[in-house]
N, C-alpha and C positions, 0 to 999 in steps of 0.2 A: 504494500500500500504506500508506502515511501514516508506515512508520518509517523509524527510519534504517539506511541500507548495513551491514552485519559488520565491514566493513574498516575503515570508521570508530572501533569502538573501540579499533582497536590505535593511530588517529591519536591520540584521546585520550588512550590510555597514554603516548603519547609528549610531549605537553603537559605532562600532568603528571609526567614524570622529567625531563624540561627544566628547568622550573620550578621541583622540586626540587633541583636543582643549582644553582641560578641562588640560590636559598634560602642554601645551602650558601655562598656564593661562590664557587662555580666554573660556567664556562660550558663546553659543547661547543668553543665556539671555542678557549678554552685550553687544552683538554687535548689537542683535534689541534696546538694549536703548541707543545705539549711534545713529539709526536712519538706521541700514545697515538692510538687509534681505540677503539672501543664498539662494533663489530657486534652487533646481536641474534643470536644462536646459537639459541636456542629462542623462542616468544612461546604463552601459553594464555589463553584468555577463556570464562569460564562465564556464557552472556547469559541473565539471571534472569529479567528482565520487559523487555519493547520502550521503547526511545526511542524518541517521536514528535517528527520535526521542529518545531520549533521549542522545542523543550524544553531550560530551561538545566539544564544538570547542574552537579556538584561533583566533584571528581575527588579522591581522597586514596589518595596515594603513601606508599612508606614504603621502605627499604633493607632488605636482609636481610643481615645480616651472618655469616651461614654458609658464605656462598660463598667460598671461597678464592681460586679460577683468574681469577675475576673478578667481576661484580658482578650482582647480582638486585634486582630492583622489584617490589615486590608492588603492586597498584592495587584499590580499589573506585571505582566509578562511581555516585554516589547521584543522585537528583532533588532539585531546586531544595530546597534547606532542612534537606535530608541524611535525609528519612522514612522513604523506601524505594531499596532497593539494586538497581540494574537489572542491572550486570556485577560481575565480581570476575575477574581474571585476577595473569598476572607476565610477565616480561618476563628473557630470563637474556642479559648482554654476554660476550663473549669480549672479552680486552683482545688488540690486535695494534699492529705498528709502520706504520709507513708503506710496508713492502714486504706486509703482511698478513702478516706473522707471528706467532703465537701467543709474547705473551711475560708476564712474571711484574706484575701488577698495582704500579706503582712506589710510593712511598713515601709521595708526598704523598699519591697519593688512599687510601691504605691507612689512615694516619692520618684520611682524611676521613669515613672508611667506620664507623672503631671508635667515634672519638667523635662523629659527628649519626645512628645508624642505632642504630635499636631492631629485636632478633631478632624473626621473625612467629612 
């Protein structure tokens, strides 16, 4: 078929909220040895035009800062140079503890959230 799998762009959204983070100062790996977890609770992607393999993309992430319970990623997925827009989707976490319980988003990353996130 010459594009790429569906599933694939939720791997990319996930690239780029990583990365995001990592932007931020903060990694995945830190925030599970504070004791936090980031489940995806919900995930959407609106696929605009096809990625064909071997195609570099640009991926650009952004926080939304409306989410109270926990935290939301809005993404577009552009082509090489930023021209044209292939996906656009979001991504919503549930914050939980290490037993997976649903608990109140802690302070730092709340702080982390108000000051580097622009509302979409």
């Amino acid at each position: 078929m010459g594009s790429a799998y569906n599933a694939n762009y939720f791997r990319w959204f996930e690239i780029g909220r990583t990365e995001l983070l990592r932007s931020l100062g903060l990694t995945y790996k830190a925030i599970e040895t504070k004791g936090l977890f980031l489940p995806v609770s919900e995930a959407f992607c609106k696929y605009i035009a096809p990625v064909i393999y071997d195609d570099i993309l640009q991926i650009e992430t952004a926080l939304d800062t409306r989410i109270k319970g926990g935290m939301k990623f809005d993404y577009t997925i552009f082509s090489e140079g930023g021209e044209k827009i292939l996906a656009k989707g979001y991504t919503k976490h549930a914050c939980v503890d290490h037993n997976g319980r649903v608990v109140r988003p802690p302070e730092f990353l709340v702080k982390l959230i108000t000051s580097h996130a622009t509302p979409s």
